[in-house]
PDB file as gemmi writes it, atoms N, CA and C in Angstrom:
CRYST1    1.000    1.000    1.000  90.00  90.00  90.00 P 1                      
ATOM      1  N   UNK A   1       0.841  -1.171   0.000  1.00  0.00           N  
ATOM      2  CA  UNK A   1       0.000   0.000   0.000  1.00  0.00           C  
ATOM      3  C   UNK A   1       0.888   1.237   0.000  1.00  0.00           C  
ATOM      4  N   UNK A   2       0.785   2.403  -1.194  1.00  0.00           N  
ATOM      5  CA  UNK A   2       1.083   3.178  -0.734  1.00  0.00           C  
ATOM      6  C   UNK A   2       0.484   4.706  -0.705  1.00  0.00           C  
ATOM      7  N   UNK A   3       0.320   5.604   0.049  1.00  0.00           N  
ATOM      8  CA  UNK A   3       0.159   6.983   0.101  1.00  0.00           C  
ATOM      9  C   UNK A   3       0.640   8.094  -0.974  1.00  0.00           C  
ATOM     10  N   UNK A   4       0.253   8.388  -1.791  1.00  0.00           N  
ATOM     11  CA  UNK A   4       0.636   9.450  -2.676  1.00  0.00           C  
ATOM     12  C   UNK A   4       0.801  10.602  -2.163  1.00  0.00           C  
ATOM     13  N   UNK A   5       0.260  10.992  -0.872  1.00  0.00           N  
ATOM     14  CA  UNK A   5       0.627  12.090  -0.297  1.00  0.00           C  
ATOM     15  C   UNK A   5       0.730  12.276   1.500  1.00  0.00           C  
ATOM     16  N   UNK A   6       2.018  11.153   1.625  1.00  0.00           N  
ATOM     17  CA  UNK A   6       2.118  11.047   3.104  1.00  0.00           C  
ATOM     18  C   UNK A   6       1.899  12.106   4.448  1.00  0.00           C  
ATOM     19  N   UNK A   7       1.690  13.064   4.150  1.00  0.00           N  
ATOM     20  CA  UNK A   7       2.015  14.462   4.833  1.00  0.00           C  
ATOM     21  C   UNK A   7       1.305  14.280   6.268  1.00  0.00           C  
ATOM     22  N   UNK A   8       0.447  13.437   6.435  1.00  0.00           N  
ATOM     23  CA  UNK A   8      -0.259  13.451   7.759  1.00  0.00           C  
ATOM     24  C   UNK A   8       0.380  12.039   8.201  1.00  0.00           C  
ATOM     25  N   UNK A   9       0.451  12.285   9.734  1.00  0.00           N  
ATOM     26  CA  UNK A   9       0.623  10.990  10.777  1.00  0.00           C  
ATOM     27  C   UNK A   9      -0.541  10.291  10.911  1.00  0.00           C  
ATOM     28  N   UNK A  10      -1.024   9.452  10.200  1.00  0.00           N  
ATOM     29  CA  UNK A  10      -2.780   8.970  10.278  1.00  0.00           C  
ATOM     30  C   UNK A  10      -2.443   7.612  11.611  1.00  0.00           C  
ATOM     31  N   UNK A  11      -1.286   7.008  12.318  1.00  0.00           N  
ATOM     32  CA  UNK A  11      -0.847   6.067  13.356  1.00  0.00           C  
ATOM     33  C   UNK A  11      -1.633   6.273  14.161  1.00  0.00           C  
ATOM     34  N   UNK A  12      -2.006   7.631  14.633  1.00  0.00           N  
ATOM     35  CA  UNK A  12      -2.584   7.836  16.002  1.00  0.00           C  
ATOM     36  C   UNK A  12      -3.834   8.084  15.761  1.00  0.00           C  
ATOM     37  N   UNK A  13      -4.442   7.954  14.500  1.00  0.00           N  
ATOM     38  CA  UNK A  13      -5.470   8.733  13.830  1.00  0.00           C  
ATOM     39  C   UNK A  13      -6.732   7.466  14.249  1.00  0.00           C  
ATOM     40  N   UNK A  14      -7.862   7.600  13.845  1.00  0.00           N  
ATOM     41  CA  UNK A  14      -8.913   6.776  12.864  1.00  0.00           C  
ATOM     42  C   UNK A  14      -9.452   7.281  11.429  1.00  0.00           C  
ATOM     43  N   UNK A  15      -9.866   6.010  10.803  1.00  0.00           N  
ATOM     44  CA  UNK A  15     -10.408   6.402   9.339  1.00  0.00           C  
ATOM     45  C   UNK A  15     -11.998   5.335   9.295  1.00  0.00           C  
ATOM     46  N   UNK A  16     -13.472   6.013   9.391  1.00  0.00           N  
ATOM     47  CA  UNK A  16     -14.255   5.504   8.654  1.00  0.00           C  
ATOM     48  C   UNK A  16     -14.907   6.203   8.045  1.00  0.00           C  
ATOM     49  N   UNK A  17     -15.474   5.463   7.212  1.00  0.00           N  
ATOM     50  CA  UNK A  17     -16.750   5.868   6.108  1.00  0.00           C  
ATOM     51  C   UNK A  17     -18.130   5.317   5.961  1.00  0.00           C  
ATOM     52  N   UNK A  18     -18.904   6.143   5.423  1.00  0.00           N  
ATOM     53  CA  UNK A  18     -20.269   5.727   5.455  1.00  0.00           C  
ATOM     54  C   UNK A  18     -20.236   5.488   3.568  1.00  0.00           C  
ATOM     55  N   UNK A  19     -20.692   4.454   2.918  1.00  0.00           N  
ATOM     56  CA  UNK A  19     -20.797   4.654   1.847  1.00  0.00           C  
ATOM     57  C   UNK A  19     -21.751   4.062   0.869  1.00  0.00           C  
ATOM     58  N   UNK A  20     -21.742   4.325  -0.159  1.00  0.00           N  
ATOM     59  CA  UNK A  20     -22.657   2.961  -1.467  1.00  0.00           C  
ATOM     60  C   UNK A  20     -21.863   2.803  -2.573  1.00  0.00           C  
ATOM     61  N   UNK A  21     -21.388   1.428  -2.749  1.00  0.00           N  
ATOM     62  CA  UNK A  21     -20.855   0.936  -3.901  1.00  0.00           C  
ATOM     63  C   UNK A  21     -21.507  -0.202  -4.893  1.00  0.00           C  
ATOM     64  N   UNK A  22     -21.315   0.245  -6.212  1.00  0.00           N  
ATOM     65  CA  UNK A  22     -22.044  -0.600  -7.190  1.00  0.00           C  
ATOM     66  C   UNK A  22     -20.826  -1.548  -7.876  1.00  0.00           C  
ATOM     67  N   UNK A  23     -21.018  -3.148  -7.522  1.00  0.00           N  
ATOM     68  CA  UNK A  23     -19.888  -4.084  -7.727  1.00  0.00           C  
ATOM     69  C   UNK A  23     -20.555  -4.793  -8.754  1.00  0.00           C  
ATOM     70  N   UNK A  24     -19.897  -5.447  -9.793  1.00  0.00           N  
ATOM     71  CA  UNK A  24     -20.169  -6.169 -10.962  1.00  0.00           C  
ATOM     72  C   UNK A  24     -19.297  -7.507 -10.650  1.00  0.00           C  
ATOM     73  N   UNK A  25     -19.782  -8.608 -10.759  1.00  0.00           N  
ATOM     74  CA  UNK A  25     -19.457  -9.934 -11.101  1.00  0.00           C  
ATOM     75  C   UNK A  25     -18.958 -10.923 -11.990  1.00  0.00           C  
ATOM     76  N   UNK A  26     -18.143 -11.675 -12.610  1.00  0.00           N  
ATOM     77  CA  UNK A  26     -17.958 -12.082 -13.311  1.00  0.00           C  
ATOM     78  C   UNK A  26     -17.418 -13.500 -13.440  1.00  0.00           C  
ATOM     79  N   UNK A  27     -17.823 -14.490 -13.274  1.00  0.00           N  
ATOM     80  CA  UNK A  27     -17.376 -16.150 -12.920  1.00  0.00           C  
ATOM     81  C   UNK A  27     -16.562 -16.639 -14.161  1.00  0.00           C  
ATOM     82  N   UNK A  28     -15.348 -16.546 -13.755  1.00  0.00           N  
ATOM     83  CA  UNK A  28     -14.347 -17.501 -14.641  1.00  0.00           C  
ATOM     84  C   UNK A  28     -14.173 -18.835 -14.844  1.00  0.00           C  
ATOM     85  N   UNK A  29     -14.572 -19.328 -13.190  1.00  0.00           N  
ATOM     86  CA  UNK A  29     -14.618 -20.840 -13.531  1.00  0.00           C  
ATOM     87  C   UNK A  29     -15.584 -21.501 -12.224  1.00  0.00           C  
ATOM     88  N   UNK A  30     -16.047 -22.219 -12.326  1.00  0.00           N  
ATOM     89  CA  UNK A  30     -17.141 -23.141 -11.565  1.00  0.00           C  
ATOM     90  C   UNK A  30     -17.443 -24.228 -11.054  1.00  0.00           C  
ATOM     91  N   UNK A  31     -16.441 -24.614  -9.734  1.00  0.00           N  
ATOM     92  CA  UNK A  31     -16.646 -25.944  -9.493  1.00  0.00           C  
ATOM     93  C   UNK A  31     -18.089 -26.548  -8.332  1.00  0.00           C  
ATOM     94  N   UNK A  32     -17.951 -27.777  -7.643  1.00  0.00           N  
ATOM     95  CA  UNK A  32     -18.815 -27.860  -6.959  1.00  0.00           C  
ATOM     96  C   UNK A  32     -18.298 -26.913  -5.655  1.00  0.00           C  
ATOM     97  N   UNK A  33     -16.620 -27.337  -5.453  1.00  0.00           N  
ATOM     98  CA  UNK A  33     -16.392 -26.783  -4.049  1.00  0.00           C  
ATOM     99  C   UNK A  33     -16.385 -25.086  -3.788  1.00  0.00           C  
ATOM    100  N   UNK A  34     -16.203 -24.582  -5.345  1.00  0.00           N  
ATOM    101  CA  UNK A  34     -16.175 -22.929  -5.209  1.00  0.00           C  
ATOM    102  C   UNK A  34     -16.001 -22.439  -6.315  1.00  0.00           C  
ATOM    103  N   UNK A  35     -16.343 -21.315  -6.523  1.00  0.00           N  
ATOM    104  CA  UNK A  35     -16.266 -20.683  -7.773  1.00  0.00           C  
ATOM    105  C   UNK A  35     -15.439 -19.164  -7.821  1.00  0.00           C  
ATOM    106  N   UNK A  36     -14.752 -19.103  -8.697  1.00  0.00           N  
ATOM    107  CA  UNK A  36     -13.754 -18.117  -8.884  1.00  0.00           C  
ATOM    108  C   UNK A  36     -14.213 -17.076 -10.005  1.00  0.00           C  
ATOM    109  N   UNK A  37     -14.116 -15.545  -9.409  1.00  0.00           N  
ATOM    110  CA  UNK A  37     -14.555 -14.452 -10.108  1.00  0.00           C  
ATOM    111  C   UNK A  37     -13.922 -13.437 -10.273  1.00  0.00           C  
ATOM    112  N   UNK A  38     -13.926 -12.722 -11.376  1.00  0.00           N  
ATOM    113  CA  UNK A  38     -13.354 -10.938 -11.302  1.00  0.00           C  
ATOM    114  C   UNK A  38     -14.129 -10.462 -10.398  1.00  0.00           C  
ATOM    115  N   UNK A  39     -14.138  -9.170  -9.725  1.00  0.00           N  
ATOM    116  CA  UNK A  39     -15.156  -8.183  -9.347  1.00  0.00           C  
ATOM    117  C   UNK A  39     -14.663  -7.208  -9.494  1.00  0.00           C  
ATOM    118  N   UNK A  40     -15.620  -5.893  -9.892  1.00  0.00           N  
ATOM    119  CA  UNK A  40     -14.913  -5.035  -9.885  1.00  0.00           C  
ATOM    120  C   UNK A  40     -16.078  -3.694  -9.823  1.00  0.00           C  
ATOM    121  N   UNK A  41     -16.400  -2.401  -9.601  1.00  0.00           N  
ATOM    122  CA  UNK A  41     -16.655  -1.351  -9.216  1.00  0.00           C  
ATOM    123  C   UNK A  41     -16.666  -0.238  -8.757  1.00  0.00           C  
ATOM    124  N   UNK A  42     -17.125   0.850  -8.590  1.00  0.00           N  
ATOM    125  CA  UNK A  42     -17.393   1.953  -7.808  1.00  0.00           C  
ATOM    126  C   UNK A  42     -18.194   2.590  -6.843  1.00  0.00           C  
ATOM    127  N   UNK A  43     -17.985   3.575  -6.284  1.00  0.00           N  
ATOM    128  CA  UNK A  43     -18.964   3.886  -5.525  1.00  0.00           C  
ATOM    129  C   UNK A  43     -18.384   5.242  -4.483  1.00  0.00           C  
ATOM    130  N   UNK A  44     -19.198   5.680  -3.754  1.00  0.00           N  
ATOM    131  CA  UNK A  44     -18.944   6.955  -3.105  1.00  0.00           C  
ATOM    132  C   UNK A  44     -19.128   6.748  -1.531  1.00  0.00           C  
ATOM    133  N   UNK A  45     -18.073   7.556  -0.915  1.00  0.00           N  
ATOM    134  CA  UNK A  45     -17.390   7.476   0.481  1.00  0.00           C  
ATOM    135  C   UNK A  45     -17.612   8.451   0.817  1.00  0.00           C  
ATOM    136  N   UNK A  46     -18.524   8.915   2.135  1.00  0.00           N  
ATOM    137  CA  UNK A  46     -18.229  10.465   3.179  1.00  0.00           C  
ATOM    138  C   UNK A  46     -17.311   9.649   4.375  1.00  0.00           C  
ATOM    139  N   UNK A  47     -16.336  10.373   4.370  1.00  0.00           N  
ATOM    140  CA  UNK A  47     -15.055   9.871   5.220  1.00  0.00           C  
ATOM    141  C   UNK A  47     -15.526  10.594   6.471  1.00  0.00           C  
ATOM    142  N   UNK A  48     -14.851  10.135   7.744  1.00  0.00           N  
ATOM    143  CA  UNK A  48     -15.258  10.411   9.178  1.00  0.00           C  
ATOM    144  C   UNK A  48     -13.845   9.912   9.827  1.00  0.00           C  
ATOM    145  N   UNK A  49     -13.116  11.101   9.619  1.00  0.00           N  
ATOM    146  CA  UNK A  49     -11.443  10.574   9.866  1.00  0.00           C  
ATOM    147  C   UNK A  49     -10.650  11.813  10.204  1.00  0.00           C  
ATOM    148  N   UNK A  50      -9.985  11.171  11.397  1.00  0.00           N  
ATOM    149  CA  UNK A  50      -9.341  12.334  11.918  1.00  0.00           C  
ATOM    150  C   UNK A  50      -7.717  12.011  12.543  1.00  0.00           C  
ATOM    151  N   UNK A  51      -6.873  12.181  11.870  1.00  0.00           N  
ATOM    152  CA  UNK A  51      -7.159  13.177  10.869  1.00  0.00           C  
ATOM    153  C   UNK A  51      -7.224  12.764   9.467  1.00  0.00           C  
ATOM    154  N   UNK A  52      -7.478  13.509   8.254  1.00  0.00           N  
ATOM    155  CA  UNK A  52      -8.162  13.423   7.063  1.00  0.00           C  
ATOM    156  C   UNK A  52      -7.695  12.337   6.338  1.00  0.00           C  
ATOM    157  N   UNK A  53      -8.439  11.190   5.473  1.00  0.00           N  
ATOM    158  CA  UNK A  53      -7.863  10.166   4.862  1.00  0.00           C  
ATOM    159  C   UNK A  53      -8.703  10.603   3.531  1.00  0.00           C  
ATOM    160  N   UNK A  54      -7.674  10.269   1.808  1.00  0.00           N  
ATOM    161  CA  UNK A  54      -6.447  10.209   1.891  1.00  0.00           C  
ATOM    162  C   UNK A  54      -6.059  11.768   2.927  1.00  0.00           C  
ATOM    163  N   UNK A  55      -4.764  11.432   2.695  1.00  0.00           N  
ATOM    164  CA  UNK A  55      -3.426  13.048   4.099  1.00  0.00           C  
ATOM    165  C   UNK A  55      -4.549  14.493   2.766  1.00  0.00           C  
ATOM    166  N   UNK A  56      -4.858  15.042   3.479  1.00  0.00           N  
ATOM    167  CA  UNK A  56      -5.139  16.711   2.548  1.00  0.00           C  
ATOM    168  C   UNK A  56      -5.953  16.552   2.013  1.00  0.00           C  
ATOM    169  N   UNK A  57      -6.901  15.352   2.104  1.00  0.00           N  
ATOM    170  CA  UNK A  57      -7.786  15.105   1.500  1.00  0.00           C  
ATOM    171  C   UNK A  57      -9.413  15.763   1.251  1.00  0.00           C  
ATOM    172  N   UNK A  58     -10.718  15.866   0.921  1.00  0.00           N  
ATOM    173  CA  UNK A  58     -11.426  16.295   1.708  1.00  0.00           C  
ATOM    174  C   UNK A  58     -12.353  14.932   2.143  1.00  0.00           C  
ATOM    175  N   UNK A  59     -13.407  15.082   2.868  1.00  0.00           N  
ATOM    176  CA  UNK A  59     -14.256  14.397   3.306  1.00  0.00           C  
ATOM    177  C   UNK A  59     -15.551  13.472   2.218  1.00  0.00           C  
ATOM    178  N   UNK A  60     -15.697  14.064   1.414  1.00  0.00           N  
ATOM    179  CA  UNK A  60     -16.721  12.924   0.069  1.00  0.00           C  
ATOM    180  C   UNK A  60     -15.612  12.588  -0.809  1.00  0.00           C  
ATOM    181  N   UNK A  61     -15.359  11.630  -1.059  1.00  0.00           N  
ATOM    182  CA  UNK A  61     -14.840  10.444  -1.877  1.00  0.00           C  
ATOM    183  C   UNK A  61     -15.101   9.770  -2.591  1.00  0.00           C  
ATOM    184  N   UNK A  62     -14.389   9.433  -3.634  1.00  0.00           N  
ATOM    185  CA  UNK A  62     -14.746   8.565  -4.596  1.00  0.00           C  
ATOM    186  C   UNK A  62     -14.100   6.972  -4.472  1.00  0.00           C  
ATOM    187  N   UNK A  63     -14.324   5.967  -4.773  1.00  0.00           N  
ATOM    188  CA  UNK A  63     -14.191   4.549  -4.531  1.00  0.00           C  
ATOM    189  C   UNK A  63     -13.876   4.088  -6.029  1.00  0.00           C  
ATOM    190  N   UNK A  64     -12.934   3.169  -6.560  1.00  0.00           N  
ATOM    191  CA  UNK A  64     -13.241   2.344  -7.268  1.00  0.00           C  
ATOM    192  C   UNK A  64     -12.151   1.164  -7.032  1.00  0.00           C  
ATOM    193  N   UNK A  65     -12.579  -0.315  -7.328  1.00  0.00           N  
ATOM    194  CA  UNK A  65     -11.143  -1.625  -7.052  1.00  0.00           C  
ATOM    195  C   UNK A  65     -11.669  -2.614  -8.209  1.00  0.00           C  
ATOM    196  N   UNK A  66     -11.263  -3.255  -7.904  1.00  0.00           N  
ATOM    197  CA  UNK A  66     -11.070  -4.617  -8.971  1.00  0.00           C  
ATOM    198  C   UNK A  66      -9.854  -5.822  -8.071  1.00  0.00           C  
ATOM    199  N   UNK A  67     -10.923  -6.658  -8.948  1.00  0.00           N  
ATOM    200  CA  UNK A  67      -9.326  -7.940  -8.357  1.00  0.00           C  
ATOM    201  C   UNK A  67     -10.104  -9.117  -8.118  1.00  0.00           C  
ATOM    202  N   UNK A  68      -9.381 -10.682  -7.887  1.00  0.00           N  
ATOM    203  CA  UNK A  68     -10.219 -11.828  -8.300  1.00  0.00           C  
ATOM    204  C   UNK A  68     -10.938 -12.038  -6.683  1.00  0.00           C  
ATOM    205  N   UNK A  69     -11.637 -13.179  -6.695  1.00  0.00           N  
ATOM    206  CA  UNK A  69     -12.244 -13.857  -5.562  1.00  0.00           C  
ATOM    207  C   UNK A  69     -12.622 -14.901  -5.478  1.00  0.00           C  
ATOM    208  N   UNK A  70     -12.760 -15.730  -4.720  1.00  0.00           N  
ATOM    209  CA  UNK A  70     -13.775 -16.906  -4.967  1.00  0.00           C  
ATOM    210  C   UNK A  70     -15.044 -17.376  -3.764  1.00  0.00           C  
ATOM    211  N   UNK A  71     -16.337 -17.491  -4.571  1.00  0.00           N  
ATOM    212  CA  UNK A  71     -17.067 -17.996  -3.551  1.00  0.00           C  
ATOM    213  C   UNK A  71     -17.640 -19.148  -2.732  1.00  0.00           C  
ATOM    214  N   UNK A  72     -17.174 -19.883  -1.747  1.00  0.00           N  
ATOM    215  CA  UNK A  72     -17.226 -21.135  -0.526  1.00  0.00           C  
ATOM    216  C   UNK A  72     -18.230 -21.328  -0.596  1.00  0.00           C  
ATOM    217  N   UNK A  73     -19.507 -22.491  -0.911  1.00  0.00           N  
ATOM    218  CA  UNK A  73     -20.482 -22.455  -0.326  1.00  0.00           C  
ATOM    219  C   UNK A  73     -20.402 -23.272   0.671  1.00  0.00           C  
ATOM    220  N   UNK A  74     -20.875 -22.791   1.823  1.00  0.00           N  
ATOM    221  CA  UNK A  74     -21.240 -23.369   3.543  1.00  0.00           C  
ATOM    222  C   UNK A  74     -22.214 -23.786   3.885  1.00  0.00           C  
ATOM    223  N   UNK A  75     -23.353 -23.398   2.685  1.00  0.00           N  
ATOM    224  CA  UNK A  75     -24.531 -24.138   3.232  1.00  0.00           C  
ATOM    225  C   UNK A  75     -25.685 -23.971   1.707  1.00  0.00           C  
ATOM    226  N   UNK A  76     -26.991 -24.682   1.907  1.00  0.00           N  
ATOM    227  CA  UNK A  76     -27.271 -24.716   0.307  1.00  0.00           C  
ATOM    228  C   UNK A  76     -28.294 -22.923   0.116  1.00  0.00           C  
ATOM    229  N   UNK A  77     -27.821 -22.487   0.859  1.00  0.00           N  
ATOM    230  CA  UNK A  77     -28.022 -20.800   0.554  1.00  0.00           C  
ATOM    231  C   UNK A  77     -27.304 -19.759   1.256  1.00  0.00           C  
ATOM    232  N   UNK A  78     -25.763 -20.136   1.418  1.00  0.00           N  
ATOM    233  CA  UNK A  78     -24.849 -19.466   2.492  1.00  0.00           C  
ATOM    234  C   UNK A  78     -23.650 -19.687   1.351  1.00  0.00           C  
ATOM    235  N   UNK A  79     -22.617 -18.123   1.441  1.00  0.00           N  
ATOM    236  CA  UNK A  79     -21.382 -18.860   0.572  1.00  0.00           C  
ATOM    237  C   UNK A  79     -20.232 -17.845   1.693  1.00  0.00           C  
ATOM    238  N   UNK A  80     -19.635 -18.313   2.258  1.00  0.00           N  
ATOM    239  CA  UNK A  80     -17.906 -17.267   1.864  1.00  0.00           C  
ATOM    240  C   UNK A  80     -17.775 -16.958   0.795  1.00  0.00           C  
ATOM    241  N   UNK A  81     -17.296 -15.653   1.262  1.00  0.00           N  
ATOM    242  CA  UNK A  81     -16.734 -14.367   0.077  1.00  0.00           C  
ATOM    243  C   UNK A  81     -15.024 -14.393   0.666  1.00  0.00           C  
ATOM    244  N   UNK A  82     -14.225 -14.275  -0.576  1.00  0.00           N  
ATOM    245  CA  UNK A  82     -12.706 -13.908  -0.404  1.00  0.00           C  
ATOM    246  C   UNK A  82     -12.366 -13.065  -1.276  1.00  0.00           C  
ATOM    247  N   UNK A  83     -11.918 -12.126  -1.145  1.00  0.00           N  
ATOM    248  CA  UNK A  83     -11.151 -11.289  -2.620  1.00  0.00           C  
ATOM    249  C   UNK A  83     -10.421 -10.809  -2.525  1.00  0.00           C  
ATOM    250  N   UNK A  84      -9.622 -10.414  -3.073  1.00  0.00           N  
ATOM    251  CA  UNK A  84      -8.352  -9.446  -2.876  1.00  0.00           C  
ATOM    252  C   UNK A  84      -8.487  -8.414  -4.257  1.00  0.00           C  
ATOM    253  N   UNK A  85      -8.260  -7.147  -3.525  1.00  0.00           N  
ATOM    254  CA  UNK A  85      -8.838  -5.830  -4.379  1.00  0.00           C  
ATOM    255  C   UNK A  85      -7.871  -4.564  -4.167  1.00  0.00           C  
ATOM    256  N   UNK A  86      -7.464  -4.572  -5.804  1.00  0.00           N  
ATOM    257  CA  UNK A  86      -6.877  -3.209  -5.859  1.00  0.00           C  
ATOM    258  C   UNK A  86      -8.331  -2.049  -5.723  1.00  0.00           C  
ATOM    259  N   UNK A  87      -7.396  -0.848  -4.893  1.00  0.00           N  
ATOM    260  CA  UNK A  87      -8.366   0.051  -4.777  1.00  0.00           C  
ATOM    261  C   UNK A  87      -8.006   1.304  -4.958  1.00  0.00           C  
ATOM    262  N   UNK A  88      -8.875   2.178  -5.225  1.00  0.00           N  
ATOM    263  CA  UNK A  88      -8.426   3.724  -5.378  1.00  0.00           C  
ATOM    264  C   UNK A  88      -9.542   4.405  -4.971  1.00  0.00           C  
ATOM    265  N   UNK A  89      -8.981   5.993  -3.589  1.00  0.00           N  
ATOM    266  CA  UNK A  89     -10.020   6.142  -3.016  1.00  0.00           C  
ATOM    267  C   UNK A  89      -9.698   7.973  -3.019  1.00  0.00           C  
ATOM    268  N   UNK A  90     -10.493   8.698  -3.495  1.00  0.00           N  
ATOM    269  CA  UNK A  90     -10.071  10.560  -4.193  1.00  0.00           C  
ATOM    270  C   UNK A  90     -11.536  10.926  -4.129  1.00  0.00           C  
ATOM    271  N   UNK A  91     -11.309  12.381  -4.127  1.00  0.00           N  
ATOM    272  CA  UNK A  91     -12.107  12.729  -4.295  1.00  0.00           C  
ATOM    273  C   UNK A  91     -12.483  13.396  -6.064  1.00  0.00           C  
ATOM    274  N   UNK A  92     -11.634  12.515  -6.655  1.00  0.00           N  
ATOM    275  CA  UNK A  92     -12.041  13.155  -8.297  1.00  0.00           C  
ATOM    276  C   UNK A  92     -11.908  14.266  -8.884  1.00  0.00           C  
ATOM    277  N   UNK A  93     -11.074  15.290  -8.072  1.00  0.00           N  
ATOM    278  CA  UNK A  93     -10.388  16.692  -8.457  1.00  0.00           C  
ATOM    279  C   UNK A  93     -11.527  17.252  -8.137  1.00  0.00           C  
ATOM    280  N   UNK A  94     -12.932  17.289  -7.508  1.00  0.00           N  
ATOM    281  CA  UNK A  94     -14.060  18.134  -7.058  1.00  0.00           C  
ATOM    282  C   UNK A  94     -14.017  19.571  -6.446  1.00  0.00           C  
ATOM    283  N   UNK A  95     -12.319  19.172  -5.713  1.00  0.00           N  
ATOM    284  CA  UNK A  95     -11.808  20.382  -4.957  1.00  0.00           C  
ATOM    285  C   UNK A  95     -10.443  20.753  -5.090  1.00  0.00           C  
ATOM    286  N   UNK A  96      -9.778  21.501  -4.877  1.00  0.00           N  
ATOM    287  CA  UNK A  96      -8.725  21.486  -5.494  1.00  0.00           C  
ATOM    288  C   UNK A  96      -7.467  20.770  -5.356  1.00  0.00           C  
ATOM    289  N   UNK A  97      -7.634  20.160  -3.864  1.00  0.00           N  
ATOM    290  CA  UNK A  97      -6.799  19.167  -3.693  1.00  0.00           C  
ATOM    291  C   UNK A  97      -6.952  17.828  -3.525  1.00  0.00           C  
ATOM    292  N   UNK A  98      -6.503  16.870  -4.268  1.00  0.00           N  
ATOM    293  CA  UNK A  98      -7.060  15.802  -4.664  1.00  0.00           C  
ATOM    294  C   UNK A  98      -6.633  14.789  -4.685  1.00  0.00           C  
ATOM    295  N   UNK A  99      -5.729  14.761  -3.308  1.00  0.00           N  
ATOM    296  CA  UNK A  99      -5.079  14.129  -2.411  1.00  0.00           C  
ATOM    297  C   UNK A  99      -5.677  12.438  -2.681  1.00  0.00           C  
ATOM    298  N   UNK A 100      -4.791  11.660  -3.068  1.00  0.00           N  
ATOM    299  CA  UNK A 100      -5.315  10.235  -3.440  1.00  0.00           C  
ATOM    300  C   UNK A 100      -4.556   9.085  -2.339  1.00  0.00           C  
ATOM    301  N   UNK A 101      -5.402   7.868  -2.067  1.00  0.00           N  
ATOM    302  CA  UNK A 101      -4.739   6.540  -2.021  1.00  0.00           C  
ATOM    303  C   UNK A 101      -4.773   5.575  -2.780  1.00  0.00           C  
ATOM    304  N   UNK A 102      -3.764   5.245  -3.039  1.00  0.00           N  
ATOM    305  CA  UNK A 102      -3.828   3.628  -4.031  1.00  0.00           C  
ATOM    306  C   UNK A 102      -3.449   2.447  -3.062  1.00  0.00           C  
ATOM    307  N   UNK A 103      -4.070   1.007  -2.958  1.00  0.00           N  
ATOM    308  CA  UNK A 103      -3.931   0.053  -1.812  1.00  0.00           C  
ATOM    309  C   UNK A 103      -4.546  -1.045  -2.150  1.00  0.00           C  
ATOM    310  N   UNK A 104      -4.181  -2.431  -1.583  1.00  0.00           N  
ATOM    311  CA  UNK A 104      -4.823  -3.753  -1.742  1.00  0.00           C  
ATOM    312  C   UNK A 104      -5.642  -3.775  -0.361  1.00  0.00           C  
ATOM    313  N   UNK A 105      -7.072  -4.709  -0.655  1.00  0.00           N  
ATOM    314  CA  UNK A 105      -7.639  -4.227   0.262  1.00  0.00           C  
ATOM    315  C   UNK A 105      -8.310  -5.868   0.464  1.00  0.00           C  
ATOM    316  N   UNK A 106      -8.439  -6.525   1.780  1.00  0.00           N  
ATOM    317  CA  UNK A 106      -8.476  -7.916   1.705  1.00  0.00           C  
ATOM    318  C   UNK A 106      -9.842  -7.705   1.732  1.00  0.00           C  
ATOM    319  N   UNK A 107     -10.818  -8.725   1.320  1.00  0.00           N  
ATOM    320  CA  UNK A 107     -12.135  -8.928   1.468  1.00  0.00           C  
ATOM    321  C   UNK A 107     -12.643 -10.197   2.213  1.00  0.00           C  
ATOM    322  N   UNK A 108     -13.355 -10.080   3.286  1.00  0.00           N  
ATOM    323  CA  UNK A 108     -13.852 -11.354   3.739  1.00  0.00           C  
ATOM    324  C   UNK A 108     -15.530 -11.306   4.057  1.00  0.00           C  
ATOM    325  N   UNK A 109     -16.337 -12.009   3.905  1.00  0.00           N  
ATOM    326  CA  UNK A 109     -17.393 -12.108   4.057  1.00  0.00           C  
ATOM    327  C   UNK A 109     -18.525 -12.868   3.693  1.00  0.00           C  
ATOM    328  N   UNK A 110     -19.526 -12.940   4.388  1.00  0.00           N  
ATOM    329  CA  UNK A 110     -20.792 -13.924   3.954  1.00  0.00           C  
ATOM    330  C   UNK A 110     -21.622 -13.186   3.131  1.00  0.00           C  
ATOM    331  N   UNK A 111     -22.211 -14.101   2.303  1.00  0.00           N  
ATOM    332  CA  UNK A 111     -23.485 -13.779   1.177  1.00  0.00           C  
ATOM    333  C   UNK A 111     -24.582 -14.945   1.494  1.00  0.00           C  
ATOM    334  N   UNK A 112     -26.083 -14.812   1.333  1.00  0.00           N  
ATOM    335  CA  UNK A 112     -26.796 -16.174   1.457  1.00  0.00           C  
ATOM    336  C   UNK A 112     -28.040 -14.812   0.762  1.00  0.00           C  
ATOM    337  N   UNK A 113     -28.662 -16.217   0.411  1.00  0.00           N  
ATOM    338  CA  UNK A 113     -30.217 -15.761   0.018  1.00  0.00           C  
ATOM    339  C   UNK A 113     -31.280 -15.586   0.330  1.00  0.00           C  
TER     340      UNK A 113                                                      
END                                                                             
């Protein structure tokens, strides 16, 4: 992971967000035990971070990653989620400083129906 614009000590800091992202799917291959996918999307971040993430950044953000995954099923309407995702998180030049992060970002989680 790295910071394009290190200028803040974020160690002592916190960083969250409230957000909505629109993710797209794509199954490469399909077995019984799991199935392996691209994913990839965007979406928008109001950051709640102090101090500011990305460093100089402002507070609404833009989201977008990509990167593969595969999904576990655990039960016959339950799956593990795994992915590993490049990400990029700016505010899109909206303001004048447009302070960016670029980073891999692990994914873990349940899906069911």
């Amino acid at each position: 992971m790295a910071d394009k614009n290190p200028s803040r000590n974020v160690e002592e800091g916190s960083s969250h967000s409230l957000g909505v992202d629109l993710m797209l799917r794509y199954t490469i291959w399909h077995t019984p035990s799991a199935s392996y996918h691209l994913e990839g999307g965007a979406g928008f971040q109001q950051m709640l971070s102090n101090p500011p993430f990305p460093a100089d950044g402002s507070d609404e953000n833009f989201t977008v990653f990509i990167g593969p995954g595969t999904l576990i099923p655990m039960a016959p309407d339950k799956r593990l989620r795994i992915s590993l995702q490049y990400f990029h998180i700016s505010n899109a030049g909206l303001v004048s400083d447009n302070s960016g992060y670029d980073g891999l970002q692990l994914v873990v989680g349940f899906e069911w129906n």
